[in-house]
C-alpha positions as CSV (number, residue, x, y, z in Angstrom):
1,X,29.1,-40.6,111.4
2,X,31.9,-38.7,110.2
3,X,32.2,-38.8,106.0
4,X,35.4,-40.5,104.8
5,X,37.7,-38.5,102.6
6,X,40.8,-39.0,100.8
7,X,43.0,-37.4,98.5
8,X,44.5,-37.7,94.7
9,X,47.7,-35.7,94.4
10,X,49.9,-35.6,91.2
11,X,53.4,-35.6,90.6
12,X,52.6,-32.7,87.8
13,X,50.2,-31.0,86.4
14,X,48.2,-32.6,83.5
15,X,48.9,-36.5,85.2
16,X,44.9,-36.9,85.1
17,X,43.6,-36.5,88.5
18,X,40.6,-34.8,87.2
19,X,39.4,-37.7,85.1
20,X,40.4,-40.1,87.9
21,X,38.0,-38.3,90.5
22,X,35.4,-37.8,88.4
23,X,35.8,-41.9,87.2
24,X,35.9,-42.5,91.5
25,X,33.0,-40.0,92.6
26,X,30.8,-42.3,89.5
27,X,32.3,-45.5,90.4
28,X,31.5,-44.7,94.7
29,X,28.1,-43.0,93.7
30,X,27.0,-46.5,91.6
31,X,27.9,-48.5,95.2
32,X,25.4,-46.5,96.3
33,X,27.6,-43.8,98.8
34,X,26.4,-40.0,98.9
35,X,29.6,-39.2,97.2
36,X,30.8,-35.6,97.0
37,X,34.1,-34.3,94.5
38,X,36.7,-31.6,96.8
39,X,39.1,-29.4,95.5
40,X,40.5,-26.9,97.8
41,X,42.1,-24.6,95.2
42,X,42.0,-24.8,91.3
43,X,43.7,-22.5,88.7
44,X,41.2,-22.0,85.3
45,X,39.4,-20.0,83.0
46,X,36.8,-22.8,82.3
47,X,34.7,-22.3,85.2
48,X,30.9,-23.4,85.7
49,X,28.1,-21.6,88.0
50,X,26.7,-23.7,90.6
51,X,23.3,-24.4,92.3
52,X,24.0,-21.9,95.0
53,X,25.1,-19.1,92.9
54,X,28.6,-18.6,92.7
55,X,31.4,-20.7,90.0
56,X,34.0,-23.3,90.9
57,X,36.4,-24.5,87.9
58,X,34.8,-26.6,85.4
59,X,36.2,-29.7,86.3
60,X,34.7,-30.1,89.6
61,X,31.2,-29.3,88.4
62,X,31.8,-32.3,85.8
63,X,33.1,-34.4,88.7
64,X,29.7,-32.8,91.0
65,X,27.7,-34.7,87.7
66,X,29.4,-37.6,87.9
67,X,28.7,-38.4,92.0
68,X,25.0,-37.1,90.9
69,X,24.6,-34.3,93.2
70,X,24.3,-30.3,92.0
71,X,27.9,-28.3,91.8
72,X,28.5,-26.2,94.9
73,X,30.6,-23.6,95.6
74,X,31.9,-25.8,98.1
75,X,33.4,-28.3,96.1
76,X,35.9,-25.6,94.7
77,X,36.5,-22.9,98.0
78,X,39.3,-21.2,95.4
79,X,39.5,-20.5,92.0
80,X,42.0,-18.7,90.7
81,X,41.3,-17.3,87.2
82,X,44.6,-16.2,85.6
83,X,44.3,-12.3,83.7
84,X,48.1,-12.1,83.0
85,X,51.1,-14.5,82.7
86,X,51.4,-13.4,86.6
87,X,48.3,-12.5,87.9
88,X,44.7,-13.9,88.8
89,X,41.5,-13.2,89.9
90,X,40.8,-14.9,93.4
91,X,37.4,-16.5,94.1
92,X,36.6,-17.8,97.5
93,X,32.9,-19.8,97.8
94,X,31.8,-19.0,94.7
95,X,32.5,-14.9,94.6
96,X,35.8,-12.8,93.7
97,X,37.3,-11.2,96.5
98,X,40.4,-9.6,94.6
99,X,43.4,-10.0,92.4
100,X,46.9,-10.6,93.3
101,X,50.1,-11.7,91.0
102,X,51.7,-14.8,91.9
103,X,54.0,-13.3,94.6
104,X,51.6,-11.5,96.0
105,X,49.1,-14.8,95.9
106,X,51.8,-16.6,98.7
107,X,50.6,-14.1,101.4
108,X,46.9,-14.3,100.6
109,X,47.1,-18.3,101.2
110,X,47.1,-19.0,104.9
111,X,44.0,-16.6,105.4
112,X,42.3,-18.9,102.8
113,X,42.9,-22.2,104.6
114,X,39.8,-21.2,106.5
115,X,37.6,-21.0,103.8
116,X,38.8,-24.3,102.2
117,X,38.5,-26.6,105.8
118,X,35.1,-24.5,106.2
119,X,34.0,-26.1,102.8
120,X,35.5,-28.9,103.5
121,X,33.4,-29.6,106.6
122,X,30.3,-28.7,105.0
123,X,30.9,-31.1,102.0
124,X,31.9,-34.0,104.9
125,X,28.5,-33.2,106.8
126,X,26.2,-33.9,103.8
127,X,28.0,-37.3,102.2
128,X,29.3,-40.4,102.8
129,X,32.9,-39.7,101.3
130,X,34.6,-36.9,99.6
131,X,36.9,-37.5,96.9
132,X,40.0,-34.8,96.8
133,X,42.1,-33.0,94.3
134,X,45.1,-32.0,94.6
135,X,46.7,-29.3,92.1
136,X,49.6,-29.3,89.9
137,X,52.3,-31.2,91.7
138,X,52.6,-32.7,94.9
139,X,56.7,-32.0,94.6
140,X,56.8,-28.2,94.4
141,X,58.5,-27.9,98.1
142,X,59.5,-24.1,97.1
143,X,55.4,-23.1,97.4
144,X,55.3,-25.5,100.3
145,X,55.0,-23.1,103.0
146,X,51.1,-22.1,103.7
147,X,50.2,-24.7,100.8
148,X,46.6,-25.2,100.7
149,X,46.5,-27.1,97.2
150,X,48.4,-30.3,98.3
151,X,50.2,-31.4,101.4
152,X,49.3,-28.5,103.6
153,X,45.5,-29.0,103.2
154,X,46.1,-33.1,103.6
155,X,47.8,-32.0,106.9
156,X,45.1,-29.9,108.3
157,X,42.4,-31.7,107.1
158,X,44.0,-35.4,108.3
159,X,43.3,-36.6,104.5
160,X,44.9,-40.0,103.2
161,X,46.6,-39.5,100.2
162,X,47.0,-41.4,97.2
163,X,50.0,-40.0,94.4
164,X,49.3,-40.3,90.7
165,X,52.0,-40.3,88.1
166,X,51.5,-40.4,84.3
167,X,53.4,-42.8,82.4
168,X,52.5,-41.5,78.7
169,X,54.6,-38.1,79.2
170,X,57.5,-40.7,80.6
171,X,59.9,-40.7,83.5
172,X,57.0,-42.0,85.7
173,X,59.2,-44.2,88.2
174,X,61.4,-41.3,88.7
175,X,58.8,-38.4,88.7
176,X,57.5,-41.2,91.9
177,X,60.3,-42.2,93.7
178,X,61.7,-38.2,93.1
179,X,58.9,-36.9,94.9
180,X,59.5,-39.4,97.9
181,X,63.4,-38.3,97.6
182,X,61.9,-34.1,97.8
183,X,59.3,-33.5,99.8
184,X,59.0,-33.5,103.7
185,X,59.0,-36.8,105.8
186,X,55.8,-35.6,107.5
187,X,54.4,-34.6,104.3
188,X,55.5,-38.3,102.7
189,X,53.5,-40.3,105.9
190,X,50.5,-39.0,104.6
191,X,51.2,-40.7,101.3
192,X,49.4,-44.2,101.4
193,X,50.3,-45.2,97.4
194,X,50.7,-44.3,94.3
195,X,48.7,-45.3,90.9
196,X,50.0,-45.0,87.5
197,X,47.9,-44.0,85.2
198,X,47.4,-44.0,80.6
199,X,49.5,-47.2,80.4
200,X,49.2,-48.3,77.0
201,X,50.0,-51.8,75.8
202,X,51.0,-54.8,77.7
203,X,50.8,-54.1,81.1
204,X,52.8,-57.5,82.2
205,X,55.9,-55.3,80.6
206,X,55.8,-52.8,83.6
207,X,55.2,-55.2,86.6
208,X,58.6,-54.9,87.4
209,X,58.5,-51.2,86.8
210,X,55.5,-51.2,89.5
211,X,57.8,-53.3,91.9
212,X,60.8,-50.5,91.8
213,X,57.8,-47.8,92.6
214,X,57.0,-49.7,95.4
215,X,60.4,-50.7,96.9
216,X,61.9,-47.2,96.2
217,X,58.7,-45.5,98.0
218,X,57.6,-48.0,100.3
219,X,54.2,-46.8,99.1
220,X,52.3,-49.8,97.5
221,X,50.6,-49.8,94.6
222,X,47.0,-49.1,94.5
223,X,46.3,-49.4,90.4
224,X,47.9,-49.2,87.0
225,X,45.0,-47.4,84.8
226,X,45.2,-48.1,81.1
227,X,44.6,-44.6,78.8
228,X,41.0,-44.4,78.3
229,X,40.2,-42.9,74.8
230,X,36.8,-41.8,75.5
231,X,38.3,-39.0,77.9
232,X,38.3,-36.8,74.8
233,X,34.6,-37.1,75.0
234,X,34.5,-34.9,78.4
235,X,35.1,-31.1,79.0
236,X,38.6,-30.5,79.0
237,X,39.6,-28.3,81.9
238,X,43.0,-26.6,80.3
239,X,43.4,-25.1,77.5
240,X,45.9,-27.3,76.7
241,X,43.5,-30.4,76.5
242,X,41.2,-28.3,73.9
243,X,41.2,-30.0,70.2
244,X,39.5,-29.1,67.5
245,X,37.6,-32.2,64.8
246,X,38.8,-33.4,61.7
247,X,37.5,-31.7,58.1
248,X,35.9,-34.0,55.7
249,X,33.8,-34.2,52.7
250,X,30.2,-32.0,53.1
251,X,31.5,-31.1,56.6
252,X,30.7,-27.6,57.7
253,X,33.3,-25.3,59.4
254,X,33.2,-24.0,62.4
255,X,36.1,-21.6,62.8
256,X,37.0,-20.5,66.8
257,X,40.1,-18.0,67.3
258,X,41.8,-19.0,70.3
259,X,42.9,-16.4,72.5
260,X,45.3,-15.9,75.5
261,X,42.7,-16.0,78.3
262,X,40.2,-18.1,76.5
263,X,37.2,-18.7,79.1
264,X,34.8,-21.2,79.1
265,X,36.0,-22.9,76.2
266,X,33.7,-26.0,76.7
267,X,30.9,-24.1,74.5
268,X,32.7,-25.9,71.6
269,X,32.3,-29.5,73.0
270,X,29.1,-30.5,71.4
271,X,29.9,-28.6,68.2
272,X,33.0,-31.5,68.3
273,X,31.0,-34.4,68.4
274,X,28.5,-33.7,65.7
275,X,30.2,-35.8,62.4
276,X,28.9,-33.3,60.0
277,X,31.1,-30.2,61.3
278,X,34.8,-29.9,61.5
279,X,35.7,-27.5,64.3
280,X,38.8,-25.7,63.0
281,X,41.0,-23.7,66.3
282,X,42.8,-20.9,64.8
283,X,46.0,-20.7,66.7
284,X,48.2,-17.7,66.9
285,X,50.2,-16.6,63.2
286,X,47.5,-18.5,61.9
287,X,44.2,-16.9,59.2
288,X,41.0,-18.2,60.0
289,X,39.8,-20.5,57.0
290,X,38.5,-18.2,53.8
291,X,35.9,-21.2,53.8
292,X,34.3,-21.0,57.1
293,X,30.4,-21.1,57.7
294,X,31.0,-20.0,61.0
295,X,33.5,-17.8,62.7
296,X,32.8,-18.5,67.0
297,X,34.0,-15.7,69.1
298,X,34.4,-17.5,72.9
299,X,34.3,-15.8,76.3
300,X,37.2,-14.2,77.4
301,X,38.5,-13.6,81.1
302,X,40.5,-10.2,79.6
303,X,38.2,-9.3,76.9
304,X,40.4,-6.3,76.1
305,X,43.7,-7.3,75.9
306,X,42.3,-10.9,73.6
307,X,40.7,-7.9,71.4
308,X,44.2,-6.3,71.1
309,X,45.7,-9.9,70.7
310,X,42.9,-10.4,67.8
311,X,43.9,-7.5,65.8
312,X,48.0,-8.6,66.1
313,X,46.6,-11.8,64.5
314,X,45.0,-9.7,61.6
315,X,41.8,-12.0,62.6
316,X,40.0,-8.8,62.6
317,X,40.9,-8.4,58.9
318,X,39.8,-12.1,58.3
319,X,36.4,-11.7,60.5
320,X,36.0,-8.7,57.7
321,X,36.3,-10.4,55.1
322,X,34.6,-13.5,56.6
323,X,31.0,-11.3,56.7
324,X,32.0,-9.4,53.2
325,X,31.6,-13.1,51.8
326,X,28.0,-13.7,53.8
327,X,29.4,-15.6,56.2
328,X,28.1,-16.0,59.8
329,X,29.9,-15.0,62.5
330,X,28.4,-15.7,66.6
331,X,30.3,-13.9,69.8
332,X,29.4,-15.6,73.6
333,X,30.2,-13.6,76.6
334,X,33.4,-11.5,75.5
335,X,33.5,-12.6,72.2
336,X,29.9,-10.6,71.9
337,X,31.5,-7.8,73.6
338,X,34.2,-7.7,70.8
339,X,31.2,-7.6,68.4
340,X,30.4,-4.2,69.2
341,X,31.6,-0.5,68.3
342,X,33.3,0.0,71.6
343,X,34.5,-1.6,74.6
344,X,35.1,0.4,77.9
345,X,36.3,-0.3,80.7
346,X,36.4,2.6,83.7
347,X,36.8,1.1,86.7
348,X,39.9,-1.5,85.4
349,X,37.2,-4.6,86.5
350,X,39.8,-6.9,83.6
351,X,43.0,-4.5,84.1
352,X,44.4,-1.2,83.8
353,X,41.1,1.4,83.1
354,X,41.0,2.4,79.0
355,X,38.3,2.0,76.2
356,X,39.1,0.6,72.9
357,X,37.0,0.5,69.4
358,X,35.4,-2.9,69.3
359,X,35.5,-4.8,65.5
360,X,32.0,-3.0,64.5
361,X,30.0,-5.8,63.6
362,X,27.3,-5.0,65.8
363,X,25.8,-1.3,66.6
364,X,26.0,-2.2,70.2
365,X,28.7,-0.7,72.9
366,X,30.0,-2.5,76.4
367,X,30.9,-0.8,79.5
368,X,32.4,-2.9,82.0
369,X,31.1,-3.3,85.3
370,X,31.8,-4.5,88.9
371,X,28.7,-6.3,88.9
372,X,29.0,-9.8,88.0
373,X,25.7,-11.7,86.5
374,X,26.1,-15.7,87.6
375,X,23.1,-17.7,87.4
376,X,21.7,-20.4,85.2
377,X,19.1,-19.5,82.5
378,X,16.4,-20.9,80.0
379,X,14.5,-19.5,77.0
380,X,14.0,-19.5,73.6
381,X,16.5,-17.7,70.9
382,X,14.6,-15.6,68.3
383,X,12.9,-15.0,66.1
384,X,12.7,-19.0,65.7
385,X,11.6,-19.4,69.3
386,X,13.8,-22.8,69.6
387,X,14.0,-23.1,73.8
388,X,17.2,-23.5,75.3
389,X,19.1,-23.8,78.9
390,X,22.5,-22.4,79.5
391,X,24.1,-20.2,81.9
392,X,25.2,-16.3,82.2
393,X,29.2,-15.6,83.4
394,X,30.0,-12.2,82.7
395,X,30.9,-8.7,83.8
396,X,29.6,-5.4,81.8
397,X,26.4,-3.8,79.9
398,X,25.8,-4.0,76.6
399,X,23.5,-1.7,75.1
400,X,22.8,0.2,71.4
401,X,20.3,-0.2,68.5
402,X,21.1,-3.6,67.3
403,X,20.2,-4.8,70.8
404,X,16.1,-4.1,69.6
405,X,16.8,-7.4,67.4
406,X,17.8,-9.6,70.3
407,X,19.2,-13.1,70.5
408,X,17.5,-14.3,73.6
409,X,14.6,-14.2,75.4
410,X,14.7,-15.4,79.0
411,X,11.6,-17.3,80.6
412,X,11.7,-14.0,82.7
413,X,10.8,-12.0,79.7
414,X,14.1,-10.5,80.1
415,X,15.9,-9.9,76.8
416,X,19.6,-10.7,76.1
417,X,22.0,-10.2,73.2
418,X,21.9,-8.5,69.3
419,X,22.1,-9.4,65.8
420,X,22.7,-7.5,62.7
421,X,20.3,-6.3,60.4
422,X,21.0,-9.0,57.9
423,X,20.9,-11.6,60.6
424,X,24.2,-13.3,59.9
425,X,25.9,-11.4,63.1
426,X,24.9,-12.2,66.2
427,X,26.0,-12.0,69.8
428,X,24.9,-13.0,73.8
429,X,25.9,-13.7,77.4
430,X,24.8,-17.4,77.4
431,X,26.8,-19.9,77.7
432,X,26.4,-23.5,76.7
433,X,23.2,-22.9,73.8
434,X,25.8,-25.7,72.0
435,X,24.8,-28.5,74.8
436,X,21.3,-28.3,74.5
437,X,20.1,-30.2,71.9
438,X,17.3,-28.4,70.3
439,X,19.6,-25.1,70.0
440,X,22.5,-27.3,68.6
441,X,20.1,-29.0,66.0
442,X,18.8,-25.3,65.2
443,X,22.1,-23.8,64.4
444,X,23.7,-26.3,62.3
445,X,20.2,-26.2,60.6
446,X,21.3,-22.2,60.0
447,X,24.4,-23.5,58.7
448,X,23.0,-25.8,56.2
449,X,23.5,-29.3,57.8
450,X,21.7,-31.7,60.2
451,X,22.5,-33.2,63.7
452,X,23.3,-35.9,64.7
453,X,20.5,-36.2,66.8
454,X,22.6,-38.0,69.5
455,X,21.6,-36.1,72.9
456,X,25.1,-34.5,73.8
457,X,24.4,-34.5,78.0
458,X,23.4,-38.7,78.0
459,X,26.2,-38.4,75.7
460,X,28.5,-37.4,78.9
461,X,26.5,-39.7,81.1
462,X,27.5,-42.4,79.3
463,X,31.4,-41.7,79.1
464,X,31.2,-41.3,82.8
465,X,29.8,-44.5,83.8
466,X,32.1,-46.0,81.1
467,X,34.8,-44.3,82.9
468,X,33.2,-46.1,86.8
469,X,33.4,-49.5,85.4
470,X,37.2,-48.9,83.9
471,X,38.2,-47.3,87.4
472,X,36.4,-50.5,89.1
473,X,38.9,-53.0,86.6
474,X,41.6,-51.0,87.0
475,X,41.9,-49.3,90.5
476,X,41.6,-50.9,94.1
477,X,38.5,-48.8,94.9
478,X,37.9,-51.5,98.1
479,X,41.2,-50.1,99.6
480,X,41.0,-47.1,98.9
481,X,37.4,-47.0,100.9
482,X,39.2,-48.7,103.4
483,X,42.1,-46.1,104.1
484,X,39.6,-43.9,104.9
């Protein structure tokens, strides 16, 4: 038997169909359906590596937890991950294939369609239904031609689709009945209804509003979702959606510079949640606090060019002063690679070929390389031996005498990272030491305070089958199965 499928497209970007998947791929998987989450082509830094060793945006790995099966480079066949204001990276399955600048990216698009219906059909032969996301807006007719995000996949693939709007940004009736009015007839039959979704208040007040969708559209109404305030509780996938945590009395600060091509930004979730630290983002023209315990250096996709971007900040002069005053400082992925005396990069794997002094912290130096290290890992950090899992994401060696005081040692025996003589500098590759609960515990014990002791992953669990039983209230999930 042939899986069912259908399809959530937006009318913009940011309307929620990432949170509504993930809420449907819970709420089908809890009916007991082998339920698999389908994007055909994502745009983010935030990416996660998956079971079968490649990365897909981070989004569909949350929605791959949420219908209980292992993330696969199939539910995310391309990834862009942006390096410039008009230029990406290009993944396909899991690996990069190239760059290309947005102009450029139009021509690459119909060879892709391939790759996506070839994951497509492999995610259809293992489950029950697929749940698909569409990306940005649904109404872009000028990238129409060799589409692969929206209408042009729906098309190929023969996918029902459903349109979302968000009514909390306003203009939702028109940003519905406007895309009806745009795009192509053919492209409109494949529209089956719309759902509104982060209503807040009384939703009697917008029955009629509902009724104007629905008569201008001829689409009918499938739902009118309420804002759900535990969404903060999940990874954000955009930048846009990160948020730092309120200070407070006795409340440690965890200080995080955030940079133009900020990767992997969920590291900072479970420092978010934990009441006794305030999570402070240091946006640009801004100093980073003179009473941080902890400055966090994140990944980066452009590890150079943030470095250059740090210094126009004066964060560099801050981070100085930061360790002049004993305080710690931690760098993940890039932010370890800024750590260190140099930075080079030969072979122009992030952008045009240079080298550039890193911020000296560490006696370590980086060479880029075209080699790139995707897998997930366990350990212990040292010398405290506290065990931890996470995952590496990352191009380039690191290598000099600070390395002989590691951060990490793998269950390989492998060893990974530095830190200073004095200990209160320290760098790695992995990724998400934060979500593990031991390692979380151990370094807010390094910073003088105590977790909460609430287990950050059940933590996630829990939002998400919150989220399945608010879908189930809110959405006809019985007709959606049945368009399928």
């Amino acid at each position: 038997m042939t899986a069912r499928a259908f399809m959530i497209q937006g009318t913009g970007s940011d309307v929620g169909k990432s949170l509504i998947v993930a809420g449907l791929c819970r709420a089908f998987a809890n009916r007991g359906l082998a339920v698999r989450p389908f994007k055909p082509q994502n745009m983010s830094n935030n990416a996660a590596v998956t079971a079968d060793g490649g990365e897909i945006g981070r989004a569909q790995a949350l929605q791959a937890r949420a219908a209980r099966v292992a993330p696969s480079v199939h539910m995310n066949p391309v990834l862009l991950k942006p390096q410039s204001e008009t230029g990406s990276q290009i993944v396909v399955q899991g690996r990069m294939v190239g760059t290309a600048t947005a102009r450029d990216y139009q021509a690459w698009k119909p060879r892709l369609l391939a790759s996506v219906l070839e994951s497509f059909a492999h995610l259809k032969a293992q489950a029950d239904l697929v749940v698909v996301e569409g990306a940005g807006s649904a109404s872009e007719v000028n990238l129409r031609r060799g589409d692969i995000a929206n209408m042009g996949f729906a098309r190929a693939a023969h996918v029902p689709v459903i349109l979302l709007g968000d009514i909390d940004r306003g203009g939702v009736i028109a940003s519905l009945v406007g895309t009806k009015v745009v795009i192509d007839p053919e492209d409109a039959a494949m529209i089956r209804g719309f759902i509104v979704n982060r209503f807040r208040g009384d939703p009697s007040l917008f029955a009629d509003g509902m009724a104007i969708i629905a008569e201008r559209t001829g689409w009918p109404s499938f739902g009118l979702v309420p804002h759900f305030p535990d969404a903060a509780r999940l990874p954000a996938e955009d930048i846009l959606g990160l948020k730092g945590s309120a200070a407070g009395p006795g409340r440690r600060v965890v200080a995080m510079p955030v940079f133009p091509r900020l990767a992997n930004f969920d590291d900072l979730d479970p420092l978010r949640a934990e009441p006794t630290i305030a999570v402070v983002l240091v946006r640009p023209g801004e100093p980073i606090p003179g009473d941080a315990d902890l400055v966090l250096l994140p990944g980066s996709k452009t590890t150079i060019d943030d470095l250059d971007f740090l210094r126009a900040q004066a964060w560099d002069v801050d981070i100085h002063a930061h360790v002049r005053r004993g305080g710690r400082v931690l760098g993940l992925c890039g932010g370890y690679q800024m750590l260190g005396r140099r930075i080079a990069d030969p072979h122009g794997i992030e952008g045009a070929p240079r080298s550039v002094p890193g911020l000296g912290l560490l006696d370590v130096e980086t060479v880029m390389t075209p080699v790139k290290r995707l897998e997930g890992v366990t350990g212990v950090t040292m010398p405290d031996d506290v065990p931890f899992a996470g995952y590496e994401m990352h191009v380039g060696e690191t290598n000099g005498p600070d390395t002989a005081r590691p951060l990490i040692r793998f269950a390989d025996g492998r060893e990974d990272g530095a830190t200073s003589g004095d200990g209160r500098v320290g760098g790695t590759y992995v990724h998400g030491l934060f979500a593990d609960d031991r390692q979380r515990a151990a370094w807010l014990a390094r910073l003088g305070t105590a977790s909460s002791g609430e287990g950050y992953e059940a933590g996630i669990d829990a939002v998400l089958d919150c989220l399945a039983d608010y879908i189930e209230r809110h959405v006809d999930c019985d007709r959606l199965l049945a368009l399928t």
